[in-house]
ChimeraX commands (.cxc) that place a marker at each C-alpha (Angstrom):
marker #1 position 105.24,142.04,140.84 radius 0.5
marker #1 position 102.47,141.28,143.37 radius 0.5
marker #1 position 103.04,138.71,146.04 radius 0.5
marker #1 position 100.92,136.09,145.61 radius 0.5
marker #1 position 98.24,136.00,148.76 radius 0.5
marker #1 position 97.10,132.47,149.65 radius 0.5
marker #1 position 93.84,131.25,148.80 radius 0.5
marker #1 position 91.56,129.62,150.85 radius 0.5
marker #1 position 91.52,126.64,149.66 radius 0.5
marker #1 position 89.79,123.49,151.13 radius 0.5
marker #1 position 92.47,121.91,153.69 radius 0.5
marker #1 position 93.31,118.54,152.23 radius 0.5
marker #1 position 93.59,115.38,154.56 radius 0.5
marker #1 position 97.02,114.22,155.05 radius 0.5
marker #1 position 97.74,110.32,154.68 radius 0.5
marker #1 position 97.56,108.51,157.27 radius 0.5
marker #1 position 99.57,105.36,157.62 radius 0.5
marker #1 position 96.49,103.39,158.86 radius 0.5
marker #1 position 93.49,102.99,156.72 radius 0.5
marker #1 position 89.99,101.81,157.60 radius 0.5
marker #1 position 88.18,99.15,155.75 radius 0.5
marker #1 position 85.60,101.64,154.22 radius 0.5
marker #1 position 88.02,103.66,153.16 radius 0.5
marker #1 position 89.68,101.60,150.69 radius 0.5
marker #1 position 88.98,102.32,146.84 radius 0.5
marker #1 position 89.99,98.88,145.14 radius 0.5
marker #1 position 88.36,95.01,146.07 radius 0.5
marker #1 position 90.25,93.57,147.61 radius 0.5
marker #1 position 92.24,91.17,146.15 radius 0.5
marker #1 position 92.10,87.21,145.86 radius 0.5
marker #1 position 95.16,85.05,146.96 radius 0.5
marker #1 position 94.89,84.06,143.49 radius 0.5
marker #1 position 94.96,87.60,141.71 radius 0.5
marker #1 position 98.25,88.78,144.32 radius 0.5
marker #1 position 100.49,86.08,142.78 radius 0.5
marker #1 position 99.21,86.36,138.90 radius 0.5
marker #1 position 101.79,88.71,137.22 radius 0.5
marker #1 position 99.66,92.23,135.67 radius 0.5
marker #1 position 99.49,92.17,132.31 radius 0.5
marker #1 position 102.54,93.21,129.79 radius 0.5
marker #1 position 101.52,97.48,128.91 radius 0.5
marker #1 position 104.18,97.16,126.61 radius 0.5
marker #1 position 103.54,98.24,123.08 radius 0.5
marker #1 position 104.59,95.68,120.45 radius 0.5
marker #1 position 107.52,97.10,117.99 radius 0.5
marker #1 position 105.26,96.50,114.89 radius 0.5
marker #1 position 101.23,95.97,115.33 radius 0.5
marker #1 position 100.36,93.61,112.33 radius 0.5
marker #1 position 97.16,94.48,110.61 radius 0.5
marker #1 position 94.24,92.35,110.59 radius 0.5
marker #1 position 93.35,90.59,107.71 radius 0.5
marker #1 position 89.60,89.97,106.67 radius 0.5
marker #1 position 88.89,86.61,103.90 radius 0.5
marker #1 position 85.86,87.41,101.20 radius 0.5
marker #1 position 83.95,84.72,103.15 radius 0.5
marker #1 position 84.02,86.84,106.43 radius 0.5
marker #1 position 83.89,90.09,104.43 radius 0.5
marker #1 position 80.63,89.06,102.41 radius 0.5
marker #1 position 79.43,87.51,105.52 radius 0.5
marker #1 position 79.15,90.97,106.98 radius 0.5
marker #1 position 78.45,92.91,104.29 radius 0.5
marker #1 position 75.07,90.80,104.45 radius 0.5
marker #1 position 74.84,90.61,108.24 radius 0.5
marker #1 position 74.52,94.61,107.52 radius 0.5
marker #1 position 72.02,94.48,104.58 radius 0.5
marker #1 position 69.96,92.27,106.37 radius 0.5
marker #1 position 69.61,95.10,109.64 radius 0.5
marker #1 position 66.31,97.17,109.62 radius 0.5
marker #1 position 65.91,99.06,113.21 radius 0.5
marker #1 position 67.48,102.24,113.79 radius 0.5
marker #1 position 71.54,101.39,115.23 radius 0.5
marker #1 position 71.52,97.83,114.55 radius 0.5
marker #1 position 74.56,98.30,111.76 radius 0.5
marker #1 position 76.36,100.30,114.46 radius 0.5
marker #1 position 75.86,97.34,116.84 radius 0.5
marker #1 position 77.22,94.87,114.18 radius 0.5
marker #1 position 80.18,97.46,113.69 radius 0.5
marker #1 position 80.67,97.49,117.13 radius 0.5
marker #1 position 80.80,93.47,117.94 radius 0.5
marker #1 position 82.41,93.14,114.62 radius 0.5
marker #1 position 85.03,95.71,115.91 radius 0.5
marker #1 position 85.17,97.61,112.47 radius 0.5
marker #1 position 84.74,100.66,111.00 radius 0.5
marker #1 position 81.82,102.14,108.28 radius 0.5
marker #1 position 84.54,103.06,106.07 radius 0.5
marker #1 position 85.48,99.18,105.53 radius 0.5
marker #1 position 81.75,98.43,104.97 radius 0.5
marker #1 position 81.16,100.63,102.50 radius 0.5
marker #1 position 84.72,99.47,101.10 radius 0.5
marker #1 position 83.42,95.89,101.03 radius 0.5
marker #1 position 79.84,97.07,99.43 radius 0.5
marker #1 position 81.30,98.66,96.88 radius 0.5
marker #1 position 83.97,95.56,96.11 radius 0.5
marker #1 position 80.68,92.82,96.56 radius 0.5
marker #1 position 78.69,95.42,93.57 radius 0.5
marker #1 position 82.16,94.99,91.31 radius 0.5
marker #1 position 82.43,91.72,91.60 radius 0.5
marker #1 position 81.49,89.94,94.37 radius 0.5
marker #1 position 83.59,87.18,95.87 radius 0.5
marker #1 position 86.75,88.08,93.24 radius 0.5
marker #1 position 86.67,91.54,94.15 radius 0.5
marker #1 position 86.76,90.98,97.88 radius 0.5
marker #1 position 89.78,88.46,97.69 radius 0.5
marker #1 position 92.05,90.68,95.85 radius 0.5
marker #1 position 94.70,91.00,97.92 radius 0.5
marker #1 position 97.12,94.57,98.94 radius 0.5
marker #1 position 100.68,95.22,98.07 radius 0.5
marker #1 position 102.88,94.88,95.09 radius 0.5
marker #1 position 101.48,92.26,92.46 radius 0.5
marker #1 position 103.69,89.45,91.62 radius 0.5
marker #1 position 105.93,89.22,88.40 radius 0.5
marker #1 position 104.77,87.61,86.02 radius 0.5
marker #1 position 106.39,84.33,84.21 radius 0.5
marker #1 position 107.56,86.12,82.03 radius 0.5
marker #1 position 108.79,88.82,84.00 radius 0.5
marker #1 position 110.74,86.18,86.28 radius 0.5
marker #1 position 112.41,84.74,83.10 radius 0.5
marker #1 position 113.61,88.05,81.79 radius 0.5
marker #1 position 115.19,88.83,85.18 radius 0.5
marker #1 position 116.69,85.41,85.32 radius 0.5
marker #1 position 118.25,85.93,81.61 radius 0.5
marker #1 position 119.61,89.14,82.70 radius 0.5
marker #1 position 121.64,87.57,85.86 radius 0.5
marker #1 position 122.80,84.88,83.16 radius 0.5
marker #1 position 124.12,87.08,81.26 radius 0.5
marker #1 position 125.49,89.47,83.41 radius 0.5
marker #1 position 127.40,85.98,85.31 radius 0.5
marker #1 position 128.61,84.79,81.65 radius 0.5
marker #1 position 129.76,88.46,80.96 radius 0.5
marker #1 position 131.77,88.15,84.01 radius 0.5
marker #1 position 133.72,85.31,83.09 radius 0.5
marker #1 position 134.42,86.37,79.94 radius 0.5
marker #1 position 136.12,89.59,81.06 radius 0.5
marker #1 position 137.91,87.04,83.31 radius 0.5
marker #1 position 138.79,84.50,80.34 radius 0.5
marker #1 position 139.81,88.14,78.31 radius 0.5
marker #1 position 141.69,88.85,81.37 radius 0.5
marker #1 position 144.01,85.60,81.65 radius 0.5
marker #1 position 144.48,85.63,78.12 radius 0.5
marker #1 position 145.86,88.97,78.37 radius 0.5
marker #1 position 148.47,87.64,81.22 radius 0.5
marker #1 position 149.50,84.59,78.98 radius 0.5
marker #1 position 150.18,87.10,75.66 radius 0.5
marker #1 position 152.42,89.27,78.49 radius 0.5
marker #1 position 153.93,86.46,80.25 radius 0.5
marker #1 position 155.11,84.77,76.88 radius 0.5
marker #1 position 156.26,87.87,74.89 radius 0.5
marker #1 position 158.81,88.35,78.21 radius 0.5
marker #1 position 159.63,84.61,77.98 radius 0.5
marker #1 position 159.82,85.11,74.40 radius 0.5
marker #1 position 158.02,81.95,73.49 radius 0.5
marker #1 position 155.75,82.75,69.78 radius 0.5
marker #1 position 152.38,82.02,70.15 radius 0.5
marker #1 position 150.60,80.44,66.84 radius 0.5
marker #1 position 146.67,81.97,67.39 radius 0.5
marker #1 position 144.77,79.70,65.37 radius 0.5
marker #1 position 143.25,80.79,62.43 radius 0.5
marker #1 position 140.33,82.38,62.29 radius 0.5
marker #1 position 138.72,81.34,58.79 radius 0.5
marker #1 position 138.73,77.39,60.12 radius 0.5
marker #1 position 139.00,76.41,56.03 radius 0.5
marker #1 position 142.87,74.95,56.59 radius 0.5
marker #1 position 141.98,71.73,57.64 radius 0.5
marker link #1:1,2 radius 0.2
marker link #1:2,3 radius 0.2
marker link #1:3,4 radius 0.2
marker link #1:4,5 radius 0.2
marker link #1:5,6 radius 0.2
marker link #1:6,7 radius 0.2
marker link #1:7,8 radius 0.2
marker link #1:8,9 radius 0.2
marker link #1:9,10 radius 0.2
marker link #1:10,11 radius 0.2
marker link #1:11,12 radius 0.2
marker link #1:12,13 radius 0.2
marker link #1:13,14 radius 0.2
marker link #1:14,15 radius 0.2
marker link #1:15,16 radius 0.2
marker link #1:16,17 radius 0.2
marker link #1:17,18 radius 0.2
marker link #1:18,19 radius 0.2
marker link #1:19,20 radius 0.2
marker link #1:20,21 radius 0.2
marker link #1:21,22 radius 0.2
marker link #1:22,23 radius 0.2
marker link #1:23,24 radius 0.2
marker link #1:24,25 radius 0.2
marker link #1:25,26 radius 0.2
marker link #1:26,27 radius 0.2
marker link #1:27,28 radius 0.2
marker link #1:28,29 radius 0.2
marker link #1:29,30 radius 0.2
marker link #1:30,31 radius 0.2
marker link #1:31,32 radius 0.2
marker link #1:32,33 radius 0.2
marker link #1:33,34 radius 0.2
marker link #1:34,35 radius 0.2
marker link #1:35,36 radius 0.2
marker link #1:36,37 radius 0.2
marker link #1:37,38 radius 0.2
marker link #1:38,39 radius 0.2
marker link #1:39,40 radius 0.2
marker link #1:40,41 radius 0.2
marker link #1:41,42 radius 0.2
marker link #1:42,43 radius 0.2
marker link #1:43,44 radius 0.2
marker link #1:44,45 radius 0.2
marker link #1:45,46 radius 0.2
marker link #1:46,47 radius 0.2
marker link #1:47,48 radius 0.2
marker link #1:48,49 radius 0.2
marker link #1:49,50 radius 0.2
marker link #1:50,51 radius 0.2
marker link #1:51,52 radius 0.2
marker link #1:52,53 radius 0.2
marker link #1:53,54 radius 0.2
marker link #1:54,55 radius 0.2
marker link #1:55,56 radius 0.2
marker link #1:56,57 radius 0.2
marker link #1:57,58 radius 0.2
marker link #1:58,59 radius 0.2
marker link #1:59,60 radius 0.2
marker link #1:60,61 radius 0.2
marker link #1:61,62 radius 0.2
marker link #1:62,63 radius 0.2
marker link #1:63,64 radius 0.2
marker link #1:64,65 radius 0.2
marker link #1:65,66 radius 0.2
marker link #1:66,67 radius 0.2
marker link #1:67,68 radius 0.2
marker link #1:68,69 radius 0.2
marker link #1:69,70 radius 0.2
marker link #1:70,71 radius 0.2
marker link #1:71,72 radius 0.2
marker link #1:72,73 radius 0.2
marker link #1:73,74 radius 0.2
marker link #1:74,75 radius 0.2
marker link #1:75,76 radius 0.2
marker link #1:76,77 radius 0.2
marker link #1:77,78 radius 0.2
marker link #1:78,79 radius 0.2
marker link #1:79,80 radius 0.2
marker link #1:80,81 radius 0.2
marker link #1:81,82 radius 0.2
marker link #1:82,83 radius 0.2
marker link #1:83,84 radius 0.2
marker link #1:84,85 radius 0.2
marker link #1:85,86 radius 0.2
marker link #1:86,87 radius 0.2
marker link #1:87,88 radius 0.2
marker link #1:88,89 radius 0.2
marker link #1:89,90 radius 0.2
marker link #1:90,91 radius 0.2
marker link #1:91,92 radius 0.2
marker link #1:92,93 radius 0.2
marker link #1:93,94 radius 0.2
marker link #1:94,95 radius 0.2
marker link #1:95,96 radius 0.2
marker link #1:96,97 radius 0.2
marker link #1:97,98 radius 0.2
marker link #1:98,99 radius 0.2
marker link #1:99,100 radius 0.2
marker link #1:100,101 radius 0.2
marker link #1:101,102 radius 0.2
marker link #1:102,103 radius 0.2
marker link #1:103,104 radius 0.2
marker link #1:104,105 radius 0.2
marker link #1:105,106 radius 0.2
marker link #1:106,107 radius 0.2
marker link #1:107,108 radius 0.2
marker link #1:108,109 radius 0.2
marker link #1:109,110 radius 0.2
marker link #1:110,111 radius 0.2
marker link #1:111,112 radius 0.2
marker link #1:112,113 radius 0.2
marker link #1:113,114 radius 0.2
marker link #1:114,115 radius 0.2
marker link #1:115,116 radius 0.2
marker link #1:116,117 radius 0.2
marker link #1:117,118 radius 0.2
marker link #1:118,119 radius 0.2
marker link #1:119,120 radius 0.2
marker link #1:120,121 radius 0.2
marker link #1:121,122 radius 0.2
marker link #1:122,123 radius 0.2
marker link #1:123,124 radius 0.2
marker link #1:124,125 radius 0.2
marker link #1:125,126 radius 0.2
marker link #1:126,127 radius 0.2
marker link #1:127,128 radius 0.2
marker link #1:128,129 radius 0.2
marker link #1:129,130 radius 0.2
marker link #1:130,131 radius 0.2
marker link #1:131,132 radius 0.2
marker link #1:132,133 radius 0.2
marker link #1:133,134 radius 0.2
marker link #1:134,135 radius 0.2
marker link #1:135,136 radius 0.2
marker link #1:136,137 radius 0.2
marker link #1:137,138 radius 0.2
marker link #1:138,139 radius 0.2
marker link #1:139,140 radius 0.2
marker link #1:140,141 radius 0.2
marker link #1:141,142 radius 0.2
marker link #1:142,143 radius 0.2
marker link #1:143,144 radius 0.2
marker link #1:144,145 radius 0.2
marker link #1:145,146 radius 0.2
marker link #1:146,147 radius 0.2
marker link #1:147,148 radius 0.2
marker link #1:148,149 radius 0.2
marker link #1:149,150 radius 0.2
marker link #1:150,151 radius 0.2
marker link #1:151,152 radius 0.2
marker link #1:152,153 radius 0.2
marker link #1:153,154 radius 0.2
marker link #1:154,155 radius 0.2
marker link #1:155,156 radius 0.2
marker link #1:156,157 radius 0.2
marker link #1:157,158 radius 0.2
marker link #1:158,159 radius 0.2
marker link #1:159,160 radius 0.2
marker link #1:160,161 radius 0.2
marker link #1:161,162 radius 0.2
marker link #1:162,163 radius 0.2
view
C-alpha cells in the first residue's frame, strides 16, 4: 500500500467566533420572524389525494382548448398545479360523455338494493339458524333431564287431525 501524500489543497478559513456584518449569508431577521415558530417539516402519516369536481375538470379542459401560443397549456398546467396525463384523462372522459363521464367517481361501486337485501336475508337467516340450534339444544337437555327424573313426556302429535 502507498502512503497517501497530502495534496495541496486550498487552506480553508477557520471560524471565527466574531463575524462581520458583510459576512453574514441570511437577512437578518425581524423581531417578528425570531419569535414565530418555523414551520412543521413533518410528513403527514397519510397524504390524502386531491379531488377534482366535473365543473373544475371541464373548466380546464376548456381553459386548455381555448390556448393558442406556443407553452400556454404548460403555463395553465403549471398554475393549475397538474399534470398532462390528467388532461388528456379529462379530454378523453369530456369526448365519452361529457359532464357524466367526468363525475364518475373511483373505488368500489356501491351494492345495489338488491344486493343489500340479499346480504340482509342472509344475516336473518344465519341469526334464526342460530336460535334454532339453541331451541334444538334445550330441548335436547329437557328429553335428558326428564328420562333421569323419569317423568314421560307426551310429544304432541304430529298429524294435528285429533282434535
Amino acid at each position: 500500500m502507498r502512503k497517501s501524500e497530502p495534496s495541496s489543497a486550498v487552506p480553508v478559513p477557520e471560524a471565527s467566533a466574531e463575524r462581520r456584518g458583510g459576512e453574514r449569508s441570511e437577512p437578518p431577521r425581524s423581531e417578528a420572524d425570531a419569535s414565530a415558530a418555523p414551520p412543521s417539516t413533518q410528513v403527514r402519516a397519510r397524504p390524502t389525494r386531491r379531488t377534482f369536481t366535473a365543473a373544475y375538470k371541464l373548466d380546464v379542459v376548456s381553459q386548455a382548448e381555448a390556448c393558442r401560443a406556443a407553452g400556454e397549456i404548460g403555463a395553465l398546467l403549471r398554475r393549475e398545479g397538474l399534470y398532462s396525463g390528467q388532461l388528456s384523462t379529462w379530454r378523453i372522459q369530456r369526448k365519452q360523455g361529457a359532464l357524466s363521464a367526468l363525475a364518475m367517481r373511483r373505488g368500489p361501486k356501491a351494492p345495489s338494493a338488491e344486493a343489500r337485501e340479499v346480504e340482509r336475508l342472509r344475516g336473518e337467516v344465519a341469526r334464526l339458524s342460530r336460535q334454532l340450534e339453541r331451541a334444538h339444544l334445550c330441548l335436547e337437555i329437557q328429553k335428558k333431564a326428564s328420562q333421569m327424573l323419569g317423568i314421560p313426556l307426551n310429544p304432541p302429535p304430529l298429524d294435528g287431525g285429533d282434535s
